[in-house]
C-alpha positions, -999 to +999 in steps of 0.1 A: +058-710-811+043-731-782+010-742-781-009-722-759-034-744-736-065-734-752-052-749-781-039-782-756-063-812-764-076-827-733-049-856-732-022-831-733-035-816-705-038-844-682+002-856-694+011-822-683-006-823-647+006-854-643+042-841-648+036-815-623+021-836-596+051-862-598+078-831-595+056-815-564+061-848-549+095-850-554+104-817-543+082-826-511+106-854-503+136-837-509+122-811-488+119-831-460+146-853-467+162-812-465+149-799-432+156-833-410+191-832-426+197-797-414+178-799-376+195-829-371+230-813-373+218-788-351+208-786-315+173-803-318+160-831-340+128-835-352+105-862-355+085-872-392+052-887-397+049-904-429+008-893-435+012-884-472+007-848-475-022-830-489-010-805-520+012-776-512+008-741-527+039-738-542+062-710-563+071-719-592+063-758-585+091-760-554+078-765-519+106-749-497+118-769-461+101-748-439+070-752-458+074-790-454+081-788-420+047-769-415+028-792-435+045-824-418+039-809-382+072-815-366+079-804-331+111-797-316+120-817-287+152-817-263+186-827-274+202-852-247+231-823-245+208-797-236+192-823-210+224-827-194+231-786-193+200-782-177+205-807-151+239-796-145+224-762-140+196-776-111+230-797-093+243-762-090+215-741-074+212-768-046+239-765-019+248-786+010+252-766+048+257-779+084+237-763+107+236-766+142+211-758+166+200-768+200+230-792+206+225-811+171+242-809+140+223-814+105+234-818+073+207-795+052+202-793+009+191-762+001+187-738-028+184-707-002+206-675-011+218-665+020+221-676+053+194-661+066+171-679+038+188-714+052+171-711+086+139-700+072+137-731+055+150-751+083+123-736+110+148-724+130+131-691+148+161-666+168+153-653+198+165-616+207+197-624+219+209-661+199+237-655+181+250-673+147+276-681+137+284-662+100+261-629+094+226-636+086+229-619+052+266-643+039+259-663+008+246-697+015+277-713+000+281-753-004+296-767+024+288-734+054+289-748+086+266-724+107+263-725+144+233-713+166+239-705+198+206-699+223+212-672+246+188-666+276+187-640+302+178-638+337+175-608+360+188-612+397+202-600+423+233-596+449+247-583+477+281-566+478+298-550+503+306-510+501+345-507+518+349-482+543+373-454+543+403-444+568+409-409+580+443-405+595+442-374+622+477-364+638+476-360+679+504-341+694+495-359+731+505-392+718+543-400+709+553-402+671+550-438+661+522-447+679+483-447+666+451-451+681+419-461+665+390-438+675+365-452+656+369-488+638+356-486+604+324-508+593+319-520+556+284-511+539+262-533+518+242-531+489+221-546+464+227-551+428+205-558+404+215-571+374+208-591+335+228-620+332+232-630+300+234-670+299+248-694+272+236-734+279+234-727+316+265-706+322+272-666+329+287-652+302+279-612+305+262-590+323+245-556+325+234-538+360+199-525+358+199-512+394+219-504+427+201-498+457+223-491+494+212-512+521+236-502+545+267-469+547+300-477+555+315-463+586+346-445+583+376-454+604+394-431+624+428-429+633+448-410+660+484-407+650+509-395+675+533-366+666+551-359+699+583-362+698+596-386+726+617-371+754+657-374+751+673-398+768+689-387+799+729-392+798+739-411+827+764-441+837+765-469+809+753-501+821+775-526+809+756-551+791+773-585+807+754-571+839+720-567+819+728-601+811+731-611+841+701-593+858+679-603+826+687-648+835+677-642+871+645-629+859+635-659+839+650-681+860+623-667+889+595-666+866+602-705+865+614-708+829+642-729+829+675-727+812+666-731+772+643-704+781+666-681+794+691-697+761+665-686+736+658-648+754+699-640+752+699-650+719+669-629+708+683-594+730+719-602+718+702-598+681+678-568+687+701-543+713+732-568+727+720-562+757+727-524+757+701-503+780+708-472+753+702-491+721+677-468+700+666-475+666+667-441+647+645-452+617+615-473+639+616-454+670+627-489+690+645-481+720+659-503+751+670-539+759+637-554+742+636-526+714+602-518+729+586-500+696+576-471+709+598-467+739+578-454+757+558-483+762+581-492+787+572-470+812+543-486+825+570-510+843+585-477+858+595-445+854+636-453+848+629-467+818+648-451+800+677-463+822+673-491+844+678-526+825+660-541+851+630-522+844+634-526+805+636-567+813+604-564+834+586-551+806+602-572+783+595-605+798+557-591+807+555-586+766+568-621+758+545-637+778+521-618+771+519-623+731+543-653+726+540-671+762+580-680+764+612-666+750+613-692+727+580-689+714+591-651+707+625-659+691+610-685+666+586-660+654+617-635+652+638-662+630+606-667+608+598-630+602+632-609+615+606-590+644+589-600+672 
């Protein structure tokens, strides 16, 4: 039966406590020895002091690892893995943008989400109507190139013309084919005012604010002829070598020489050969010169209709009138197939 410790002499005692002091100690070591084992194969280390520790309450004469690591007062500190994560992690969250504004390009780091966070962090204010480049609200992802573009307005003013209309009115006193203005037509004006919209100097859009008339236009009107020309009377055909004839004395006595009188055959052979009958049923042309309308003719004399030598008067009076020599008026007839 064991000795209980009342009946322990003093010396006994001591032996005993010194046995128990040398195995708290060891289990202290071992503890500690224990806990840096186990943090150390972990994700943080720890670092010891060697201060010898005061005496630990133990169970049972074991101090357990988390006990010694109380006791010791370790701290947990970074492991150079989770160092590296972290600084990863800040690399990430700062992205590079080029931004351009007011004609110059930067290269900005930034951690802002969106693009609209960029700008605020660049100073860059918008004004009503600048415009970017990608929506204000796109992620701010690395490498964006985002362009500002200023745009200004400007409100002014200019003058246009307002056209004038034609009415057409049908006159039974004048013959079909011909027309007569009444009243010539006059454009009107008026002023536009109007937002221009400007990019670095230039016009780009617009929007009209105001129109105000300055002037109405003044409508043309037109006489047109709807009589229908008198028939032609039937007479004796006048052979067209004598119209030919009549037609060189003519411009030999109005002192054009002989290339003149070349270049009028050659223009009358083309439009009638000559013939004193020769009527155009499509234009209305009728005679020797293809007067357009026939009628026209009869200011040189009442025979128009008849006499080549009336239809060559007028003719001649025409040419000299508009092209000053028969070959002014046959070049124009080559160039444009009329005279």
């Amino acid at each position: 039966m064991p000795e209980s410790p009342a009946g322990a002499t003093r010396r006994e005692l001591r032996r005993r406590e010194r046995r128990r002091g040398g195995a708290v100690r060891i289990a202290r070591s071992t503890a500690q020895v224990t806990v840096l084992a186990l943090l150390v194969g972990g994700t943080a280390a720890f670092a010891t002091q060697t201060t010898v520790l005061p005496s630990v309450g133990l169970a049972g004469g074991v101090a357990s690892a988390a006990d010694v690591a109380a006791e010791l007062g370790l701290r947990q500190v970074p492991s150079a893995a989770s160092r590296a994560a972290a600084e990863r992690e800040a690399v990430m969250e700062t992205r590079t943008l080029h931004l351009t504004v007011d004609g110059a390009t930067q290269e900005l780091r930034t951690s802002g989400e969106t693009v609209r966070d960029v700008l605020l962090e660049a100073g860059v204010v918008l004004g009503q109507h600048d415009r970017v480049s990608v929506p204000l609200e796109a992620a701010a992802v690395d490498g964006l190139a985002v362009l500002v573009t200023r745009v200004t307005t400007e409100v002014r003013t200019e003058t246009t013309a307002l056209p004038f209309e034609t009415v057409r009115e049908d006159d039974p006193d004048l013959d079909e084919g011909r027309e007569v203005v009444v009243t010539a037509g006059a454009d009107g004006l008026r002023t536009v005012a109007y937002e221009a919209y400007l990019v670095d100097g230039v016009e780009v859009d617009r929007k009209v604010l105001v129109e105000t008339a300055v002037s109405q236009p003044v409508t043309q009107v037109v006489r047109v002829g709807t009589r229908t020309a008198p028939p032609v009377p039937v007479g004796p055909a006048v052979d067209p070598g004598t119209s030919r004839a009549i037609g060189r004395d003519m411009v030999l006595a109005r002192g054009w020489g002989e290339d003149q009188w070349a270049c009028l055959d050659a223009l009358w052979t083309k439009e009638s050969n000559w013939r004193v009958d020769a009527a155009n049923r499509s234009s209305g042309a009728y005679g020797i010169p293809q007067a357009l309308p026939g009628t026209k003719m009869a200011t040189a004399g009442a025979d128009w209709q008849t006499n080549p030598a009336t239809q060559i008067s007028w003719g001649l009076g025409y040419i000299a009138a508009r092209y000053e020599t028969p070959c002014g008026a046959w070049q124009h007839s080559q160039a444009r197939n009329w005279y």
